[in-house]
C-alpha beads as a LAMMPS data file, in Angstrom:
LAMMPS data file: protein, C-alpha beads

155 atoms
154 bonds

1 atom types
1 bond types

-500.0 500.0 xlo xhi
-500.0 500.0 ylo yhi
-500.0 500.0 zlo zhi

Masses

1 110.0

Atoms # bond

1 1 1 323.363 -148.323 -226.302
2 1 1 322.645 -151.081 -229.000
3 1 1 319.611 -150.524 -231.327
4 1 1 318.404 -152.910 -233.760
5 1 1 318.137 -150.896 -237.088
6 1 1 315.239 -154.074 -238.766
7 1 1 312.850 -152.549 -241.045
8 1 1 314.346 -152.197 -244.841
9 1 1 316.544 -149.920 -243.589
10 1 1 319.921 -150.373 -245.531
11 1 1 323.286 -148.977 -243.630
12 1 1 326.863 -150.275 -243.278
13 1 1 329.665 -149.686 -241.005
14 1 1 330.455 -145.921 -240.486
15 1 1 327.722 -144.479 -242.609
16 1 1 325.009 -141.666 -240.710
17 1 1 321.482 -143.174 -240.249
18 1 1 319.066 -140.676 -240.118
19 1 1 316.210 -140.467 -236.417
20 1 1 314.402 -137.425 -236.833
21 1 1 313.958 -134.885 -239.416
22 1 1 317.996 -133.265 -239.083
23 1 1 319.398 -135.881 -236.515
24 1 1 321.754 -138.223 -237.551
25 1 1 323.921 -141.095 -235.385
26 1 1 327.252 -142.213 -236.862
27 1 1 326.263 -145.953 -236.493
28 1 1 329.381 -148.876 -237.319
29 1 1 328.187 -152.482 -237.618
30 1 1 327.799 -154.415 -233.990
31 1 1 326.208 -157.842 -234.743
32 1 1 323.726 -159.446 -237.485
33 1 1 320.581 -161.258 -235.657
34 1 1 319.485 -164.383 -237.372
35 1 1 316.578 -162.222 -239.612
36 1 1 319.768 -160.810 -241.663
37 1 1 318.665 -157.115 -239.323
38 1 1 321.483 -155.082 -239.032
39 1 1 321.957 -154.204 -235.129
40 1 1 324.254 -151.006 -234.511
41 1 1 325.956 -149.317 -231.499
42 1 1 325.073 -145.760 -231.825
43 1 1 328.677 -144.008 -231.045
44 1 1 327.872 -139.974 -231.455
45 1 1 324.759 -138.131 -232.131
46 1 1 325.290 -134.932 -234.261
47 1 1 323.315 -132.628 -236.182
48 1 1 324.112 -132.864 -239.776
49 1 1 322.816 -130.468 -242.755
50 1 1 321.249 -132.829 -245.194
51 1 1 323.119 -131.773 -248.279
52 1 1 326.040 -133.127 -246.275
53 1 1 324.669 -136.772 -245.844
54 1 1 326.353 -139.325 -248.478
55 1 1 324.148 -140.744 -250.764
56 1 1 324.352 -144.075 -252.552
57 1 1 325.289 -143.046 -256.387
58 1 1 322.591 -143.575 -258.841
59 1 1 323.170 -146.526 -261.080
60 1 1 323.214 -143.717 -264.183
61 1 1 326.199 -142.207 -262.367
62 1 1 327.881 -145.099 -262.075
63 1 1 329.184 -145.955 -266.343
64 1 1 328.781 -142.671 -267.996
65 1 1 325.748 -141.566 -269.903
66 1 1 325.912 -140.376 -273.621
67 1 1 323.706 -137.304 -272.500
68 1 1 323.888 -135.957 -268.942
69 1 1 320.205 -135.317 -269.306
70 1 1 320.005 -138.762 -268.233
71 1 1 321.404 -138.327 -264.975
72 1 1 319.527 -139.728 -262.100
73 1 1 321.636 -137.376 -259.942
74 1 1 321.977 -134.242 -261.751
75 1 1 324.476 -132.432 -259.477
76 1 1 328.124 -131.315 -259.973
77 1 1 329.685 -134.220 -259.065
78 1 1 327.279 -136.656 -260.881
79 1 1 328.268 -134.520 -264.305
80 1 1 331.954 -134.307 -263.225
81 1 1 332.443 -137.660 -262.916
82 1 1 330.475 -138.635 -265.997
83 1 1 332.655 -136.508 -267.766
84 1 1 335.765 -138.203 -266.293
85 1 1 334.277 -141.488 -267.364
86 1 1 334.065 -140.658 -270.726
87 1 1 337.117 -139.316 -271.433
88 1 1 339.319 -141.928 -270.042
89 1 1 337.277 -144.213 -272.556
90 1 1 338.172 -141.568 -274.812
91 1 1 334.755 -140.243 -275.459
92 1 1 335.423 -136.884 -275.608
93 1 1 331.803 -135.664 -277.168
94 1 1 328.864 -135.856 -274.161
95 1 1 325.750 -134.036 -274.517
96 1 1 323.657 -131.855 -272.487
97 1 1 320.168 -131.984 -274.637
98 1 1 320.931 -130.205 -277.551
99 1 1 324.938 -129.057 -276.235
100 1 1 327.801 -130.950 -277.089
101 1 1 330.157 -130.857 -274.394
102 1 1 333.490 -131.242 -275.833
103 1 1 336.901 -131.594 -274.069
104 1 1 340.155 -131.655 -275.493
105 1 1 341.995 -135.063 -275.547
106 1 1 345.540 -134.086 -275.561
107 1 1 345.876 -136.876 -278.426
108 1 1 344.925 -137.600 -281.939
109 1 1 341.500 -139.430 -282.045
110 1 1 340.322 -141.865 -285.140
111 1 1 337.183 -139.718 -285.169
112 1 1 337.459 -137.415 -288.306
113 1 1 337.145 -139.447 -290.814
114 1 1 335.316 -139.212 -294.253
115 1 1 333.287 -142.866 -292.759
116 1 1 332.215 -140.345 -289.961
117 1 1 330.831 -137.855 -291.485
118 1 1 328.860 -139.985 -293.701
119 1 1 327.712 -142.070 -290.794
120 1 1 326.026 -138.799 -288.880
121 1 1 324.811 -137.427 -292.270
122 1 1 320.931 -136.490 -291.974
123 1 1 320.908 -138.396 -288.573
124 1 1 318.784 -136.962 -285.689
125 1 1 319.975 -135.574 -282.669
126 1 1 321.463 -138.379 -279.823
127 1 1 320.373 -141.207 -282.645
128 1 1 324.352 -141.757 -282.487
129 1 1 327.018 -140.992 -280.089
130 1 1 327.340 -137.144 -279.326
131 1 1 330.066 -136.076 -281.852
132 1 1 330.630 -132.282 -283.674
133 1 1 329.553 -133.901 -286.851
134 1 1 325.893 -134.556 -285.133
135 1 1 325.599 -130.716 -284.111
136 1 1 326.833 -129.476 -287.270
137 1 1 324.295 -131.694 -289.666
138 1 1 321.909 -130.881 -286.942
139 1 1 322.044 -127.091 -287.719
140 1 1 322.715 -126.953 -291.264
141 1 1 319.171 -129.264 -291.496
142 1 1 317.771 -126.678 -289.357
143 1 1 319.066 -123.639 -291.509
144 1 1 317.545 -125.950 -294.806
145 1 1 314.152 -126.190 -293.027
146 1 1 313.491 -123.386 -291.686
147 1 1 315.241 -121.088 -293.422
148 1 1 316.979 -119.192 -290.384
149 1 1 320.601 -118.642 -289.609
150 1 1 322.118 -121.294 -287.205
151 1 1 324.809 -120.480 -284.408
152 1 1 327.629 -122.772 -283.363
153 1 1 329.162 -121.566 -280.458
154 1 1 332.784 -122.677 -279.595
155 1 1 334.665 -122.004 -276.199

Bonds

1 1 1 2
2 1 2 3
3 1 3 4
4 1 4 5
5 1 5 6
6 1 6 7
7 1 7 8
8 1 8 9
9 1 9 10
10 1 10 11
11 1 11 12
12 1 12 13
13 1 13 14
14 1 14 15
15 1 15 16
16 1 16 17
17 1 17 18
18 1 18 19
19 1 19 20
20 1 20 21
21 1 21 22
22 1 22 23
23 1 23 24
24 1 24 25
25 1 25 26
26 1 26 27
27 1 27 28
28 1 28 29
29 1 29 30
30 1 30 31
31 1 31 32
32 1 32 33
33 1 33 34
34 1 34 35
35 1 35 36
36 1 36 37
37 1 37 38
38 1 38 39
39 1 39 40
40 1 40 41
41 1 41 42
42 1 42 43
43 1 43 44
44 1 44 45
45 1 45 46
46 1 46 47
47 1 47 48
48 1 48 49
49 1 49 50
50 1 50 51
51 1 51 52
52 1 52 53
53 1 53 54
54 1 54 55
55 1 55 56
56 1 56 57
57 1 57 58
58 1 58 59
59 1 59 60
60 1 60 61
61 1 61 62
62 1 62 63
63 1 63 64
64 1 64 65
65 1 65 66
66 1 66 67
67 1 67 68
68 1 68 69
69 1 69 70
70 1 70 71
71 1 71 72
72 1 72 73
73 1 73 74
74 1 74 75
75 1 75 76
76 1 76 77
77 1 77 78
78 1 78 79
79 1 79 80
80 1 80 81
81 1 81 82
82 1 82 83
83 1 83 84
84 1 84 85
85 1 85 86
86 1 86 87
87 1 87 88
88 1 88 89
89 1 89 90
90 1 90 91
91 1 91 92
92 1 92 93
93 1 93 94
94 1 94 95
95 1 95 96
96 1 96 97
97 1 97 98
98 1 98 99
99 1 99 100
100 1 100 101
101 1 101 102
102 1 102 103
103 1 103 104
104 1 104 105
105 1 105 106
106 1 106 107
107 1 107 108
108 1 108 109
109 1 109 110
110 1 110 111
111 1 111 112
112 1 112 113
113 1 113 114
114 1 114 115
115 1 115 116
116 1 116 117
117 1 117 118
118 1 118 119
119 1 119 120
120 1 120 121
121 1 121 122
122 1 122 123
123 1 123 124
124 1 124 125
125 1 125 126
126 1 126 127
127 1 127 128
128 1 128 129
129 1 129 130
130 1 130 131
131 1 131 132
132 1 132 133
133 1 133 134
134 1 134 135
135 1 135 136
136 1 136 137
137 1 137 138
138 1 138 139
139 1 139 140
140 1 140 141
141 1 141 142
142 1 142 143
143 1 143 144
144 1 144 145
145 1 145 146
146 1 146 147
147 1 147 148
148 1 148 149
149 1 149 150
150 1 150 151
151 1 151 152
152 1 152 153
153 1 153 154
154 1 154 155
């Protein structure tokens, strides 16, 4: 049976298009009418949980993110592969708010320099890119302000 999917509605070949509130047809591409509609040949209907229906990614999930925070899509995989990004551009530092994710390079970095720790020096919070030298100006300022001992935890 062919159905003419017109009305926004944006699938492509082999992807589930959701009838229904938990009914989904695995639809693949059949023709394109003259309106630029998408007409599909509805091959299987199946029941699908909706946490198993692939989603576009969110344009945030896409490059990675400084602070995960940020993430359209804040969901294992959305944080996993930010991650991933950033360390093959060897951007080892990512925040979560106010935690610095940190992962281990397996390589010497040009990150520790003297320039460095001038350049994060009485700098706010995610006003740079997440580095140690952020959180530990960050609570030292803290401990000088408010007079209260500060905690770095390491893992």
């Amino acid at each position: 049976m062919c159905v003419n999917a017109c009305g926004g509605s944006e699938h492509g070949a082999g992807l589930p298009v959701k009838r229904g509130k938990c009914v989904y047809f695995v639809a693949t591409l059949h023709s394109v009418d003259q309106t630029s509609c998408w007409s599909m040949l509805f091959l299987q209907e199946m029941v699908v949980a909706a946490e198993r229906v692939i989603k576009p990614m969110h344009a945030t999930s896409i490059q990675g993110v400084e602070d995960m925070i940020t993430l359209a899509d804040l969901q294992e995989f959305t944080i996993l592969r930010n991650l991933h990004w950033r360390f093959n551009q060897d951007l080892i530092y990512t925040y979560t708010g106010s935690i610095l994710v940190a992962m281990n390079p397996y390589q010497v970095l040009p990150i520790y320099s003297a320039e460095q720790i001038k350049l994060y020096k009485d700098r706010k919070l995610g006003e740079l890119p997440p580095h140690i030298f952020a959180i530990g100006d960050n609570s030292f300022s803290d401990m000088k302000r408010f007079g209260k001992d500060q905690c770095i935890v390491i893992r």
